[in-house]
Every structure is written in C-alpha cells, then in structure tokens.
mmCIF file of the C-alpha atoms, coordinates in Angstrom:
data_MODEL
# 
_entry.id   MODEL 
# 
loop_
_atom_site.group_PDB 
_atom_site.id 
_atom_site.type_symbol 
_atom_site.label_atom_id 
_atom_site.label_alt_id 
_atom_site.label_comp_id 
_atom_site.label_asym_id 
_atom_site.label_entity_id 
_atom_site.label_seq_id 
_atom_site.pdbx_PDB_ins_code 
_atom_site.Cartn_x 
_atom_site.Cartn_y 
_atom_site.Cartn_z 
_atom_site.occupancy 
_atom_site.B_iso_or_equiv 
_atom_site.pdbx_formal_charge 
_atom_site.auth_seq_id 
_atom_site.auth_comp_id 
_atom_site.auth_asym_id 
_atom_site.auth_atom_id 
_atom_site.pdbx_PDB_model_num 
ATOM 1   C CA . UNK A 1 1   ? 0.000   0.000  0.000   1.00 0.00 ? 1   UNK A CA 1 
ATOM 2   C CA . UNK A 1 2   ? 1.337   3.487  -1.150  1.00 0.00 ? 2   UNK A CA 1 
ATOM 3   C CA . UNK A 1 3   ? 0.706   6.776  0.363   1.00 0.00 ? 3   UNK A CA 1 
ATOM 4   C CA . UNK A 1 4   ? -1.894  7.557  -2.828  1.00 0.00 ? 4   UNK A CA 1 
ATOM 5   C CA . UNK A 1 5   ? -3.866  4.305  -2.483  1.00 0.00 ? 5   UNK A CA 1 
ATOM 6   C CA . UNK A 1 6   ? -7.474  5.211  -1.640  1.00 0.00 ? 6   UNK A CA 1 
ATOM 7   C CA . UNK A 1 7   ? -10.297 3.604  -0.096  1.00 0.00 ? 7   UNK A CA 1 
ATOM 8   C CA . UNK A 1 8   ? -14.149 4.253  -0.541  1.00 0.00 ? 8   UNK A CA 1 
ATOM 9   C CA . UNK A 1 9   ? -16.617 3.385  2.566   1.00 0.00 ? 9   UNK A CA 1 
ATOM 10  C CA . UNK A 1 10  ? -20.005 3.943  2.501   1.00 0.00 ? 10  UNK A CA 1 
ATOM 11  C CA . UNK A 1 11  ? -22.802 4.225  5.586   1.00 0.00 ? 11  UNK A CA 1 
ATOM 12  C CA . UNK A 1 12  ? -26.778 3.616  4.400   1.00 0.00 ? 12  UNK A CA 1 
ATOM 13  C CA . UNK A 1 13  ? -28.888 4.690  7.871   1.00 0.00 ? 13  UNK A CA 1 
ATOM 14  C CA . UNK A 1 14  ? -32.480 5.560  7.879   1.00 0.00 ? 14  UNK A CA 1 
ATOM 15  C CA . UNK A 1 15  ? -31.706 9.203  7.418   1.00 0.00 ? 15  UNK A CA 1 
ATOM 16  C CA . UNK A 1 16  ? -28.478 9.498  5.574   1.00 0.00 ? 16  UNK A CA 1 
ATOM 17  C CA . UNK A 1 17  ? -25.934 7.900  2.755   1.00 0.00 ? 17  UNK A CA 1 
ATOM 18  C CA . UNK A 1 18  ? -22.640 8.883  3.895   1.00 0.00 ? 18  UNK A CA 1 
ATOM 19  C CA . UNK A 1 19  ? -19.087 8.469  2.413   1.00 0.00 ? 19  UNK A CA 1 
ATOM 20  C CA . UNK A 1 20  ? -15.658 8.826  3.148   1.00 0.00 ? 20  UNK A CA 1 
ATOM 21  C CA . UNK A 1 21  ? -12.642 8.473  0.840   1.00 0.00 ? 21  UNK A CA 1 
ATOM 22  C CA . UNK A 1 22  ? -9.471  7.453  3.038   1.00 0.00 ? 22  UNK A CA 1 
ATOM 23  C CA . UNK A 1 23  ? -6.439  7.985  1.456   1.00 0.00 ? 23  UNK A CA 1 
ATOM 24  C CA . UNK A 1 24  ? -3.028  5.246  2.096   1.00 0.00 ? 24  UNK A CA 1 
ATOM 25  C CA . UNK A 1 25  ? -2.077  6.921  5.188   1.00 0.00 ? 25  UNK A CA 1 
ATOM 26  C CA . UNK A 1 26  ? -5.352  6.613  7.333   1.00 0.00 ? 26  UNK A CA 1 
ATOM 27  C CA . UNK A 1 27  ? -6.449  9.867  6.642   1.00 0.00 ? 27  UNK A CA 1 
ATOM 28  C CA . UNK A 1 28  ? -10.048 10.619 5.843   1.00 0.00 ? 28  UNK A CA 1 
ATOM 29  C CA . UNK A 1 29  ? -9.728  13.098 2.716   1.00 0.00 ? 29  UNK A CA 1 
ATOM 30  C CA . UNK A 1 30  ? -13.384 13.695 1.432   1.00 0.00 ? 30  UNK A CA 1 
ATOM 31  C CA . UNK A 1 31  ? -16.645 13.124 3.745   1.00 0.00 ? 31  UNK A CA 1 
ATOM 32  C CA . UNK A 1 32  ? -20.353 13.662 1.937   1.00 0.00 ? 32  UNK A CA 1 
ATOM 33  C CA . UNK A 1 33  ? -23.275 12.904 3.211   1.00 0.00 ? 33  UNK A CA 1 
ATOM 34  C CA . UNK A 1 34  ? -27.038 12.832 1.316   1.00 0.00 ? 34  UNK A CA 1 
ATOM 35  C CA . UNK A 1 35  ? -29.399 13.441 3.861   1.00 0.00 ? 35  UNK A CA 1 
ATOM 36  C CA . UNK A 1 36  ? -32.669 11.415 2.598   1.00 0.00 ? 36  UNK A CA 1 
ATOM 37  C CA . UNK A 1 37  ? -35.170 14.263 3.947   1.00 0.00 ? 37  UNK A CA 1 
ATOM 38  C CA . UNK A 1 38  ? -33.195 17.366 3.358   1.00 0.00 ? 38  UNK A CA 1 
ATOM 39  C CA . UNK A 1 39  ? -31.740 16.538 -0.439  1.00 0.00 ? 39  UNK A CA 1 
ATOM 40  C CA . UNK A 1 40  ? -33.158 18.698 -2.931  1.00 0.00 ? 40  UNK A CA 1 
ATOM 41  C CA . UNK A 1 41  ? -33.709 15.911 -5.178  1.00 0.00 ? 41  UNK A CA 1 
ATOM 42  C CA . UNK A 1 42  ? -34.483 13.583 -2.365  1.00 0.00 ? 42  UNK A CA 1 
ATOM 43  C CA . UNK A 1 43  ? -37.953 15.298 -1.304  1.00 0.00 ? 43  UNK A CA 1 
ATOM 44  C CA . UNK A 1 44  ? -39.873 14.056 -4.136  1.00 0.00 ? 44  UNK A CA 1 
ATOM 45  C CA . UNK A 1 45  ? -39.924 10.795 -1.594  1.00 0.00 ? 45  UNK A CA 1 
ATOM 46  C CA . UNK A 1 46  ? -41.973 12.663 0.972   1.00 0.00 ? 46  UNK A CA 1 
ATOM 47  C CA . UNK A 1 47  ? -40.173 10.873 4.110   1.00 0.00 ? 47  UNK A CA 1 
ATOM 48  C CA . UNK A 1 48  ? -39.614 12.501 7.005   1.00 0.00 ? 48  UNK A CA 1 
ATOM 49  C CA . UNK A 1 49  ? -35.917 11.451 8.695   1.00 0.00 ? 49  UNK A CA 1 
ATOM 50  C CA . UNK A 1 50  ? -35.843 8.851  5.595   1.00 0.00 ? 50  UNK A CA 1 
ATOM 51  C CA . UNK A 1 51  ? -38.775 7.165  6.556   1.00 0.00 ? 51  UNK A CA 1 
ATOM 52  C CA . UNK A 1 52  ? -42.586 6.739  5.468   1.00 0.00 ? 52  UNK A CA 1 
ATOM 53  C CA . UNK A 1 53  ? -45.068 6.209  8.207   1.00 0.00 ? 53  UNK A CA 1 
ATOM 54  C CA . UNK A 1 54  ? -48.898 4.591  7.791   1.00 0.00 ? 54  UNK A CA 1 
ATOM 55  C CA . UNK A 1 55  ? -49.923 4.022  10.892  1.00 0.00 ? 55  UNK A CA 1 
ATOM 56  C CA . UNK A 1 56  ? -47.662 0.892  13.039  1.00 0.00 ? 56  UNK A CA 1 
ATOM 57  C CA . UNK A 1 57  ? -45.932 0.351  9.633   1.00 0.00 ? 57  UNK A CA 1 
ATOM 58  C CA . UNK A 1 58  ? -43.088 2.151  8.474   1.00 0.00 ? 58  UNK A CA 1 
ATOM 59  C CA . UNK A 1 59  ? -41.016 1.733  5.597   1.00 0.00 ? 59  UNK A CA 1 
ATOM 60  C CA . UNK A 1 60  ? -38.252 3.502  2.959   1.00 0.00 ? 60  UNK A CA 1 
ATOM 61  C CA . UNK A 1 61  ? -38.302 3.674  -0.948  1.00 0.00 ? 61  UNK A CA 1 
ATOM 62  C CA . UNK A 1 62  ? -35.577 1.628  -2.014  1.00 0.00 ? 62  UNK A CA 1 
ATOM 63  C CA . UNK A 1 63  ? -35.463 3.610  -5.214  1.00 0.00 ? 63  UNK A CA 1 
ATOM 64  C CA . UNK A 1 64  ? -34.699 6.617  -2.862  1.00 0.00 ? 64  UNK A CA 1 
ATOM 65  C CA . UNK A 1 65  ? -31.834 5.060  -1.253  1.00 0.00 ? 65  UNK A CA 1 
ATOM 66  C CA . UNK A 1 66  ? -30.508 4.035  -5.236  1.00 0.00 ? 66  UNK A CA 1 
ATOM 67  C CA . UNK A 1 67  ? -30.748 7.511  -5.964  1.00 0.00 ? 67  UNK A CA 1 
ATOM 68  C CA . UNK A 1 68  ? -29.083 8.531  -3.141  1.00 0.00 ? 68  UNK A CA 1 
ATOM 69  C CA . UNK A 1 69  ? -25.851 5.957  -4.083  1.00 0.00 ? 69  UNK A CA 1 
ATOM 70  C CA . UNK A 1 70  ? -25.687 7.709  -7.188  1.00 0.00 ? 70  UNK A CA 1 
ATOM 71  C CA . UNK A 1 71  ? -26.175 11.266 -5.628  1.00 0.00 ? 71  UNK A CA 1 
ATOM 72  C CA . UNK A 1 72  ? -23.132 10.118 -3.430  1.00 0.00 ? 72  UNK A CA 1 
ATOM 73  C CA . UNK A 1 73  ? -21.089 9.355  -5.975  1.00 0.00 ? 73  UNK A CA 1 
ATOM 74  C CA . UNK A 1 74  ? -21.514 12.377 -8.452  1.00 0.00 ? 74  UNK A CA 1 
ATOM 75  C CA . UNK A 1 75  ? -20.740 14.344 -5.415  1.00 0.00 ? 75  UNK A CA 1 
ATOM 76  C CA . UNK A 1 76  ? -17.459 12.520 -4.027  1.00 0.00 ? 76  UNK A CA 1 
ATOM 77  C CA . UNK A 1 77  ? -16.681 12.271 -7.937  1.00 0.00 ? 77  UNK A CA 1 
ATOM 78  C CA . UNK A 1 78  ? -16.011 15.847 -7.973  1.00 0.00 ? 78  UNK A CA 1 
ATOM 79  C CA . UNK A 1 79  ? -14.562 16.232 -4.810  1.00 0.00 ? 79  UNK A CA 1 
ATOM 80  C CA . UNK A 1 80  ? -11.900 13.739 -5.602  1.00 0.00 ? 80  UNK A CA 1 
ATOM 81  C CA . UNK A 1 81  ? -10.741 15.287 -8.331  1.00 0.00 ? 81  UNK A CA 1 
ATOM 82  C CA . UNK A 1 82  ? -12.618 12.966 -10.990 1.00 0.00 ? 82  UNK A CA 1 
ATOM 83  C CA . UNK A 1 83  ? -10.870 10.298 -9.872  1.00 0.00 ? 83  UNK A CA 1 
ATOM 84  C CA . UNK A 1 84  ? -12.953 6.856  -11.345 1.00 0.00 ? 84  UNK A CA 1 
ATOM 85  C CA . UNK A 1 85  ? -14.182 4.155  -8.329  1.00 0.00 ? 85  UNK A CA 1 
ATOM 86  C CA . UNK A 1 86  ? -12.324 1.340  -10.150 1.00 0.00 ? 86  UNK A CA 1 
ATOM 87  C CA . UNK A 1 87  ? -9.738  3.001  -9.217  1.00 0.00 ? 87  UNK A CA 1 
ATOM 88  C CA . UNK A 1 88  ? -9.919  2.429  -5.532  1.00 0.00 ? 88  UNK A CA 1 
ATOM 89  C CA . UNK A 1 89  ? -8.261  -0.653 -3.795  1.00 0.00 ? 89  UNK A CA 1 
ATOM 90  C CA . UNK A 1 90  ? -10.996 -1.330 -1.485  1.00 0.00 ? 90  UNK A CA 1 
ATOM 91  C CA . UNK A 1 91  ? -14.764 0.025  -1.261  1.00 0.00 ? 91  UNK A CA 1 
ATOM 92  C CA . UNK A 1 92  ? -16.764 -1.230 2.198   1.00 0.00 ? 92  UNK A CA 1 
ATOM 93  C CA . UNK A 1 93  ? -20.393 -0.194 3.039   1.00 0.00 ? 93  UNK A CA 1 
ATOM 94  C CA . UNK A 1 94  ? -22.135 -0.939 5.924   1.00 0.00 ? 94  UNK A CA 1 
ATOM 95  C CA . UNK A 1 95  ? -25.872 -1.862 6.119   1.00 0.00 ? 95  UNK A CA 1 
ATOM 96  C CA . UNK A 1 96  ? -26.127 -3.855 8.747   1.00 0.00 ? 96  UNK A CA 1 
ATOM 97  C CA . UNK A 1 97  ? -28.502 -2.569 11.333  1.00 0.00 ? 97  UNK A CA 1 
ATOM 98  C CA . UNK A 1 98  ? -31.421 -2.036 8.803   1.00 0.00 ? 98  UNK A CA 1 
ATOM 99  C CA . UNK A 1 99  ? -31.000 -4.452 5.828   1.00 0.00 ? 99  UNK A CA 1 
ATOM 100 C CA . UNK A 1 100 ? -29.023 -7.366 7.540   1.00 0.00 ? 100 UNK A CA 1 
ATOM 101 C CA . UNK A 1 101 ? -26.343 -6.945 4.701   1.00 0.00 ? 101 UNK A CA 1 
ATOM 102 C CA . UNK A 1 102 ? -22.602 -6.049 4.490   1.00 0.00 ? 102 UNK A CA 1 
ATOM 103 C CA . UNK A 1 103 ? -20.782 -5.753 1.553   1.00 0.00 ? 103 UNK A CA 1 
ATOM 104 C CA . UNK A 1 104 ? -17.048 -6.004 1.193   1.00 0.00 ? 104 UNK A CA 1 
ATOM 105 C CA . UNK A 1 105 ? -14.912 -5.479 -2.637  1.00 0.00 ? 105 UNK A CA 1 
ATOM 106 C CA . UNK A 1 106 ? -11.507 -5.478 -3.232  1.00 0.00 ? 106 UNK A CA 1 
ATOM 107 C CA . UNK A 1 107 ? -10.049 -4.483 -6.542  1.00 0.00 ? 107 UNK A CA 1 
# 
C-alpha cells in the first residue's frame, strides 16, 4: 500500500448515505453525506428522517436510497478530483442494522 492508495466506505442509515474516501495513510480526505429528507432531489420521496409512516408500519423507498448511491457518488466524484471508483483498492459499506447486509470489494 502506497501513500496515494485510496479507499471508498459507505454508511446507508435511515436518514443518511454517507461516504468517506481514506487515502493510504489513514487519513479521511473527502466526507459527503445525502441526507434522505433534506436533499433537494431527495424530497420528491416525501419521508420525514428517511422514513414513510402509515400508521404501526413504516417503511423507505428503495429507489430513494438508489438515488441517493448515485447522488453520493456524483458528489465525491467531484470532490476527488474525478478520480474513477475502479480506481480504488478497497470500497466497504455498511448496512447492517437495517438491511441485515454487508458488503465487502476489493479491486
């Protein structure tokens, strides 16, 4: 690993997306984060803290939290300097308490 390596994780709550790009040396260089009910292009969803309620039942548009990843992207896209995500040696996300997945690439 060399000082310019970079790696992408990702954090999907019920409110937010979040990245960070860490660069080689354990330093976090870009941070973004899409707030679900605050996003300009986000509101179309109606939820309020990234959620829908109907009574006892409460739920999120997945297609929200797709356009979010892509929101996240474009964003830390141009804050790292164009840089492409194939690039990156590692990418990590984190879904865990809500969606009972994890995902984990290495390039």
């Amino acid at each position: 690993m060399v000082a310019n390596d970079c790696f992408l994780g990702i954090d999907l709550s019920t409110q937010q997306i979040k990245g960070v790009i860490i660069d080689g040396n354990g330093k976090a260089v870009h941070n973004v984060a899409i707030g679900f009910s605050t996003h300009e292009k986000l509101k179309k969803y109606g939820t309020e803290n990234g959620v829908l309620r109907n009574g006892s039942e409460i739920t999120s548009p997945v297609k929200m939290w797709l356009e979010s990843i892509d929101l996240l992207f474009d964003r830390l896209k141009k804050r790292n300097g164009q840089r492409e995500f194939e690039e990156y040696l590692d990418v990590h996300n984190n879904m865990v308490q809500y969606t009972g997945g994890q995902g984990h690439k290495r390039f």
